[in-house]
SETIMI-704337 format. One record per residue (C-alpha): residue in three letters; chain; x, y, z. Coordinates in steps of 0.001 Angstrom, whole numbers, padded with zeros to 6 digits. Example, Ala and Ser with C-alpha at 12.3 -4.5 7.8 and 13.67 -1.06 7.14 Angstrom:
! residues 2
<ALA; A; <012300; -004500; 007800>>
<SER; A; <013670; -001060; 007140>>
This chain:
! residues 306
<UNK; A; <035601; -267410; 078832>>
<UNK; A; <038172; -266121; 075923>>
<UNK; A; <037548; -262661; 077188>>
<UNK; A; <038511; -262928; 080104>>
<UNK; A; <041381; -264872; 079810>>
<UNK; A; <042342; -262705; 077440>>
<UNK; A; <042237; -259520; 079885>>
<UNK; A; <043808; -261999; 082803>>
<UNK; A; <047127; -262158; 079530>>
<UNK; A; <046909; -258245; 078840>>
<UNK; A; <047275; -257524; 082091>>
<UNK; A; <049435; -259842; 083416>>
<UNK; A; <051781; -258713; 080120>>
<UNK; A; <051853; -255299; 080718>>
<UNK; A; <053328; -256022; 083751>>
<UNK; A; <056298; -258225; 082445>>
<UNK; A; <056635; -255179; 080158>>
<UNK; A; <057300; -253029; 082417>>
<UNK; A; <059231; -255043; 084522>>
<UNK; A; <061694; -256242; 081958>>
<UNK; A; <062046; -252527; 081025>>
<UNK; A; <063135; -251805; 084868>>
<UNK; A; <065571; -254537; 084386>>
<UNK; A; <067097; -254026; 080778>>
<UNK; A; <070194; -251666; 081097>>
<UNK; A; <072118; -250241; 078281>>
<UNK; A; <075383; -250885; 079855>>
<UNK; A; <074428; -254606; 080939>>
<UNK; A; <075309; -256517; 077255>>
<UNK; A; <073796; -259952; 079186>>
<UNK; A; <070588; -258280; 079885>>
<UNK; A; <068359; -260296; 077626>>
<UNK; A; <069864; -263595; 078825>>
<UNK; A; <069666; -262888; 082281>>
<UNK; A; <065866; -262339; 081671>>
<UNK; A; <065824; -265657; 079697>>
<UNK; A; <066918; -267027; 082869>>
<UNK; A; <064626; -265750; 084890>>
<UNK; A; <061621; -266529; 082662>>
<UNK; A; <063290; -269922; 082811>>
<UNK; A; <063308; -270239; 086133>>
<UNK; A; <059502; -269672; 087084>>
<UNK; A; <058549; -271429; 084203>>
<UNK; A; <060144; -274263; 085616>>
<UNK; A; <058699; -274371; 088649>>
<UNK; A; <054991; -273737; 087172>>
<UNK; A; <055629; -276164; 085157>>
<UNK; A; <056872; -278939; 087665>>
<UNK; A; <053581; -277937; 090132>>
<UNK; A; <051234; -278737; 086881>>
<UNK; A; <053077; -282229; 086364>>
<UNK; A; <053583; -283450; 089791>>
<UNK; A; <050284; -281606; 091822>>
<UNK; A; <047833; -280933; 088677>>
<UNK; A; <048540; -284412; 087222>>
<UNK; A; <048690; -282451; 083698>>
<UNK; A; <049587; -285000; 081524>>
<UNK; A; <052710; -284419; 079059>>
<UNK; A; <055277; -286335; 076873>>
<UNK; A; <057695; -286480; 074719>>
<UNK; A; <054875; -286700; 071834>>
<UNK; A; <053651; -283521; 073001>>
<UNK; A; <056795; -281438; 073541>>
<UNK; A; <057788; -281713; 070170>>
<UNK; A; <054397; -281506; 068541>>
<UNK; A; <053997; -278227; 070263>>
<UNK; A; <058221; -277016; 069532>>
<UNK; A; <057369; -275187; 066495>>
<UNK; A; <055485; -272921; 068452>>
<UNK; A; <057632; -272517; 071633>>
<UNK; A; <060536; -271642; 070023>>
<UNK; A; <059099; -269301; 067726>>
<UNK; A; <057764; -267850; 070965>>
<UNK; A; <061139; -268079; 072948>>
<UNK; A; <063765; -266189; 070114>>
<UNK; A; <060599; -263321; 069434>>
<UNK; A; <060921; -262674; 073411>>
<UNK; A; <064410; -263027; 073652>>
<UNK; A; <065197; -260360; 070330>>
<UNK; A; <062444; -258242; 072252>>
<UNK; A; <064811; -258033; 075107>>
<UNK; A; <067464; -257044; 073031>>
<UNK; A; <065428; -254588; 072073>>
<UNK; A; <064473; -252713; 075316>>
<UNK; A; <068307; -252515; 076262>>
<UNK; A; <068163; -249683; 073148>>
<UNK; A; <064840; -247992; 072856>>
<UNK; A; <062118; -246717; 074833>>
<UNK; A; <059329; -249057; 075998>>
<UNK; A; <056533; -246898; 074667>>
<UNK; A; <057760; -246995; 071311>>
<UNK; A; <059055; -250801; 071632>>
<UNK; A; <055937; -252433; 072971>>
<UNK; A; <053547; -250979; 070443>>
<UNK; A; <055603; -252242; 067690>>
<UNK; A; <055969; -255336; 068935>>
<UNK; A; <052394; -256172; 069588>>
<UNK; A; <051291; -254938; 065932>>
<UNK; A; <051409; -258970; 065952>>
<UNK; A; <047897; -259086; 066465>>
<UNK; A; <046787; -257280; 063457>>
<UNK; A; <048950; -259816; 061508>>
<UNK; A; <047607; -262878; 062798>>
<UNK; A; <044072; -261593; 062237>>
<UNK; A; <044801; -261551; 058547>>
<UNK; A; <046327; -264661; 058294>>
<UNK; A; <043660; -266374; 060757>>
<UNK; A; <041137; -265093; 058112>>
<UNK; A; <043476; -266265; 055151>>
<UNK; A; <043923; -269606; 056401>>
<UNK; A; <040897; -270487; 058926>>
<UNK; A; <037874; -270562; 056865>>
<UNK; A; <036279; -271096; 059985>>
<UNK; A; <037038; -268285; 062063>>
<UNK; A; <034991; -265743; 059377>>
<UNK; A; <031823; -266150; 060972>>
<UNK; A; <032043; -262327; 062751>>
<UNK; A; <029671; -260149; 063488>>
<UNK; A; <029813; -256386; 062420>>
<UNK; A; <030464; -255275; 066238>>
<UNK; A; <033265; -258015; 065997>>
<UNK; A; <034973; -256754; 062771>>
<UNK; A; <034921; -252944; 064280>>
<UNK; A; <036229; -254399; 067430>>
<UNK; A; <038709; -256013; 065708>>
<UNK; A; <039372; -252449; 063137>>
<UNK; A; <039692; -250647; 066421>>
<UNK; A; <042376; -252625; 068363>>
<UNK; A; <044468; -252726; 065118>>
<UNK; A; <044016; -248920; 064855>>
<UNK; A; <045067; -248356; 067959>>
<UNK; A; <047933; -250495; 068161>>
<UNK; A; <049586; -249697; 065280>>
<UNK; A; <048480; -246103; 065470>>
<UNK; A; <050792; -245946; 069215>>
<UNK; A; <054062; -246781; 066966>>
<UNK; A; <053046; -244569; 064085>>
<UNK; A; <053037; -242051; 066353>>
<UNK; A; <055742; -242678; 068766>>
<UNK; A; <057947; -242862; 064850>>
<UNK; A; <056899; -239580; 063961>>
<UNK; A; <057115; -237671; 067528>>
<UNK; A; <059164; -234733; 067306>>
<UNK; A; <062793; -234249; 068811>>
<UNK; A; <062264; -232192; 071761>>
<UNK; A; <059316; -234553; 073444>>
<UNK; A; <061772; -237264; 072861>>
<UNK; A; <064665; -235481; 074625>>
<UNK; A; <062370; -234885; 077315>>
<UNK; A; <061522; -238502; 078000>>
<UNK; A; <065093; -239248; 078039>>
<UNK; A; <066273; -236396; 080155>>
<UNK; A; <063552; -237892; 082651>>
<UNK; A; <064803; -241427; 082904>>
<UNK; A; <068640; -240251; 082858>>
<UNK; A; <069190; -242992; 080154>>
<UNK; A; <070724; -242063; 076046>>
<UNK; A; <069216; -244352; 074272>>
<UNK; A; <070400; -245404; 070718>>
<UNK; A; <067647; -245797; 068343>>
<UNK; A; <069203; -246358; 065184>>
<UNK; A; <067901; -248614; 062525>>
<UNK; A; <069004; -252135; 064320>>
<UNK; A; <067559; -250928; 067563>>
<UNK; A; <064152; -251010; 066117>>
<UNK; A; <064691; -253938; 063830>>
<UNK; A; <064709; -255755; 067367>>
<UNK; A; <060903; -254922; 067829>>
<UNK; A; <060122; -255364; 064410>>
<UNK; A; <061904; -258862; 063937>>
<UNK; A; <059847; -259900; 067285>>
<UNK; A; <056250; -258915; 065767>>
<UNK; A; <056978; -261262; 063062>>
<UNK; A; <057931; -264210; 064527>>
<UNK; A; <055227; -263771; 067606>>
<UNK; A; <052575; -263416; 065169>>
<UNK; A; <054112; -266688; 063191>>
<UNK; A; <054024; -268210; 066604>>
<UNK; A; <050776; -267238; 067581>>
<UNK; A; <049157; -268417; 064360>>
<UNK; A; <051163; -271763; 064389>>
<UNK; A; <049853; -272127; 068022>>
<UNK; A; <046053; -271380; 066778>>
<UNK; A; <046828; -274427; 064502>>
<UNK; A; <048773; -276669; 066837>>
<UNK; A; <046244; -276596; 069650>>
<UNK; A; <043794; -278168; 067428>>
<UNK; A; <045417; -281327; 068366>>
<UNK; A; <047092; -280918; 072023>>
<UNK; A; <045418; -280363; 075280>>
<UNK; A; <045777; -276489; 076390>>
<UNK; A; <047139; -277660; 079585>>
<UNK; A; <049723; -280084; 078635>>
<UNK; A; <051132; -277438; 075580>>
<UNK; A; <051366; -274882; 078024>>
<UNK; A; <053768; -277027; 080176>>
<UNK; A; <055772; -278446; 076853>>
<UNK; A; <056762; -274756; 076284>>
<UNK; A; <057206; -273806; 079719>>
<UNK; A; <059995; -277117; 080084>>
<UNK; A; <061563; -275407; 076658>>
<UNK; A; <061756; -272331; 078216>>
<UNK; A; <063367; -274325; 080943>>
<UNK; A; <065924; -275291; 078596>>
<UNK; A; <066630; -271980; 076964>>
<UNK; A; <066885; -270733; 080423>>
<UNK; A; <069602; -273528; 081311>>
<UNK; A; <071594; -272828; 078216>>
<UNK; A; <071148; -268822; 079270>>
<UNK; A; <072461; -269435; 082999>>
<UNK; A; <075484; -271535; 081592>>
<UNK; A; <076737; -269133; 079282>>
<UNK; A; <076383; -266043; 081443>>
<UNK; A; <078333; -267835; 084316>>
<UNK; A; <081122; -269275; 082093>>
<UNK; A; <082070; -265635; 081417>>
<UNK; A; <084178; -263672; 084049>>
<UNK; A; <081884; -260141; 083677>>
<UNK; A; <078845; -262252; 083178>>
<UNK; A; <079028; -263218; 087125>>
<UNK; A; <080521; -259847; 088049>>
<UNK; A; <077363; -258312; 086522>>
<UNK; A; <075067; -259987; 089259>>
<UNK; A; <073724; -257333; 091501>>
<UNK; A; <070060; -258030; 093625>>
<UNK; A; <069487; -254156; 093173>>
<UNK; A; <069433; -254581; 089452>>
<UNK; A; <068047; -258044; 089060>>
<UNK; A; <065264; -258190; 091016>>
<UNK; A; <062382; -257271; 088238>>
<UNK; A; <063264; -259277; 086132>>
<UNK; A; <062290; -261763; 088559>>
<UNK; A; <058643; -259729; 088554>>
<UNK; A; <059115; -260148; 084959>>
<UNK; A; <059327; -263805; 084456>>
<UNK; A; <055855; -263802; 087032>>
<UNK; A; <053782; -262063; 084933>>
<UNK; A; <055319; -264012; 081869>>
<UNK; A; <054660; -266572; 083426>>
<UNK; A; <050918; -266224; 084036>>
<UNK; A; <050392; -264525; 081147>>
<UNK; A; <051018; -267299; 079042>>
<UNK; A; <048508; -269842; 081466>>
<UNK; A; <046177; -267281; 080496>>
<UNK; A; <046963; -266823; 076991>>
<UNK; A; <046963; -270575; 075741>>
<UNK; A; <043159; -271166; 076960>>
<UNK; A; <042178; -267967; 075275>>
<UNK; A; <044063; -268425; 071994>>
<UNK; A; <042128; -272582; 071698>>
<UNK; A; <038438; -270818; 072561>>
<UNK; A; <038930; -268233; 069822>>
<UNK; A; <042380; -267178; 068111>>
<UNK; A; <040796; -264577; 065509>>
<UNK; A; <039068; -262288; 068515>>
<UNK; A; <041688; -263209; 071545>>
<UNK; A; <044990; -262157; 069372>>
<UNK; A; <043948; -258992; 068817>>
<UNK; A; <042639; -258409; 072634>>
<UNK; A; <045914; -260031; 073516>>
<UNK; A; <048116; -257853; 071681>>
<UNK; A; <046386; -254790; 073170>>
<UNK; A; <048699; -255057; 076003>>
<UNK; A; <050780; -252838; 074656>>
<UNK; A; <048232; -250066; 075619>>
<UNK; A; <048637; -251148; 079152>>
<UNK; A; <052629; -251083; 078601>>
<UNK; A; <052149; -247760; 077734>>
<UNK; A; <050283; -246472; 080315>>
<UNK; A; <052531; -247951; 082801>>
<UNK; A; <055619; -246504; 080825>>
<UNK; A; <054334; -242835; 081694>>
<UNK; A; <053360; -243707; 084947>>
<UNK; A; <056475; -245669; 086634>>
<UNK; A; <059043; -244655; 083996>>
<UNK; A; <058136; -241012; 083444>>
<UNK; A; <057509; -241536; 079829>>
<UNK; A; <055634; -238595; 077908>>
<UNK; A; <052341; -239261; 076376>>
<UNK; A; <051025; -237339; 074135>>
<UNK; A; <047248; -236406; 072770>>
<UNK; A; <047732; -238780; 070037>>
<UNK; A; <049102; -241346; 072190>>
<UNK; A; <045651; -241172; 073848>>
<UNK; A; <043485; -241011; 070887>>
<UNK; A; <045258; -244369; 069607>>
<UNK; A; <044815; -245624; 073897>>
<UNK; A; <041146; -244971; 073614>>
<UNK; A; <040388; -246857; 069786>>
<UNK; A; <042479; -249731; 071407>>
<UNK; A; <039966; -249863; 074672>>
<UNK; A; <037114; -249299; 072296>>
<UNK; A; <037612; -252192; 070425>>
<UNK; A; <038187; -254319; 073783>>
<UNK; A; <035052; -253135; 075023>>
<UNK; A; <033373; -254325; 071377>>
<UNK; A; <034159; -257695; 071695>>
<UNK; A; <033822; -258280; 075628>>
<UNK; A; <030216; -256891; 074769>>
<UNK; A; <029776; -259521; 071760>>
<UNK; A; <031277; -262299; 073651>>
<UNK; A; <028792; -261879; 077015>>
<UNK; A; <026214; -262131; 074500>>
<UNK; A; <027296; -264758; 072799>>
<UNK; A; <028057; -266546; 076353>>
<UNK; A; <031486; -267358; 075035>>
């Protein structure tokens, strides 16, 4: 079932992409906390319908066990929101889920283990990596005028300096830390009960978030429903995402990262279709190695019956 969990995460990803892109504005400097909120917010609730109608068991024991992980989680996200105030969310995404190939590498490193792959597995595995890290390879090297182009379309000037794309950059890091510290942690914890421990931090972070956003004077005159309301989308798909995510990443972390981190394809896609984003030939090329891979290991895994 790591498969398709893992799809159920892609897609349900690609969609808080996209949705926090909608709601990340240049001019809005509490942006990424007013998404923290939000993501706060449903998490919440999730979480309090898995305690109190679920009967998923949690403690005290088990939210800090499982901390490490959440709040390497929480800061990549919130620097990733930072980051889409800045830069475009084809070149952003892609970047950000180059994750995967890292925590293959240290899964294989450190998880004697997880070695046991097959040669349609490894290619799979090639492929994905390829293809994700090929989409910001190439969105780094595209030419002036296509960029101009996807800017003139969405009306926005975006500054992508240096520290715009550190943003991204900073996030694969620390996602990839988290999602190998999670491959470790879950060992130990229930899938169910971790998921809700780092859905009541997000809680938190979103608490903190709200407070300091309404203490300041332009923080509440930001508020508009027209402007806010993906982000509510957003925090939805974050939301299941991450229910989807934790049972693929205990059934097989090496093979679900990568899948996982795919999403960014998806992103993509969606990037040219809702926010008139230009694609080119290579962008497609790298789209299709990505798929490729996906359809490798779905392939492997019904005949493994995973």
């Amino acid at each position: 079932m790591w498969f398709l969990y893992s799809i159920i995460a892609l897609l349900c990803w690609s969609g808080s992409d996209l949705f926090s892109k909608m709601g990340s504005k240049p001019d809005d400097k509490y942006s990424h906390w007013k998404m923290v909120m939000a993501v706060g917010a449903v998490m919440g609730i999730h979480a309090a319908f898995e305690i109190f109608v679920s009967k998923v068991p949690v403690s005290l024991d088990v939210f800090v066990k499982y901390l490490p992980a959440s709040l390497l989680y929480i800061l990549s996200m919130i620097l990733g929101y930072v980051g889409l105030r800045f830069i475009e969310l084809s070149i952003s995404s892609p970047i950000c889920n180059s994750s995967g190939a890292l925590v293959v590498i240290l899964c294989f490193i450190f998880m004697p283990g997880q070695r046991n792959l097959n040669i349609f597995q490894i290619l799979g595995i090639l492929f994905i990596c390829a293809g994700v890290i090929g989409l910001g390879v190439v969105e780094s090297r595209e030419d002036a005028q296509a960029k101009a182009a996807r800017r003139e379309s969405q009306k926005v000037t975006y500054k992508k300096t240096f520290l715009a794309l550190l943003f991204p950059i900073l996030y694969m890091i620390l996602d990839a830390a988290g999602t190998f510290a999670d491959s470790i942690i879950l060992e130990t914890l229930n899938e169910e009960s971790a998921n809700v421990a780092y859905e009541l931090t997000f809680l938190l972070m979103g608490i903190f978030a709200a407070v300091y956003v309404l203490s300041k004077k332009d923080g509440r005159k930001s508020f508009a429903v027209k402007r806010e309301w993906p982000k509510g989308l957003a925090a939805v798909c974050e939301t299941a995402g991450q229910f989807a995510y934790v049972f693929a990443l205990s059934a097989k972390p090496i093979l679900a990262a990568p899948v996982i981190s795919a999403y960014c394809v998806a992103s993509v896609v969606w990037s040219r279709i809702f926010l008139k984003e230009k694609l080119s030939v290579k962008h497609y090329i790298a789209i299709v190695l990505t798929v490729l891979g996906i359809i490798a290991l779905g392939i492997c895994d019904g005949l493994e019956g995973g």
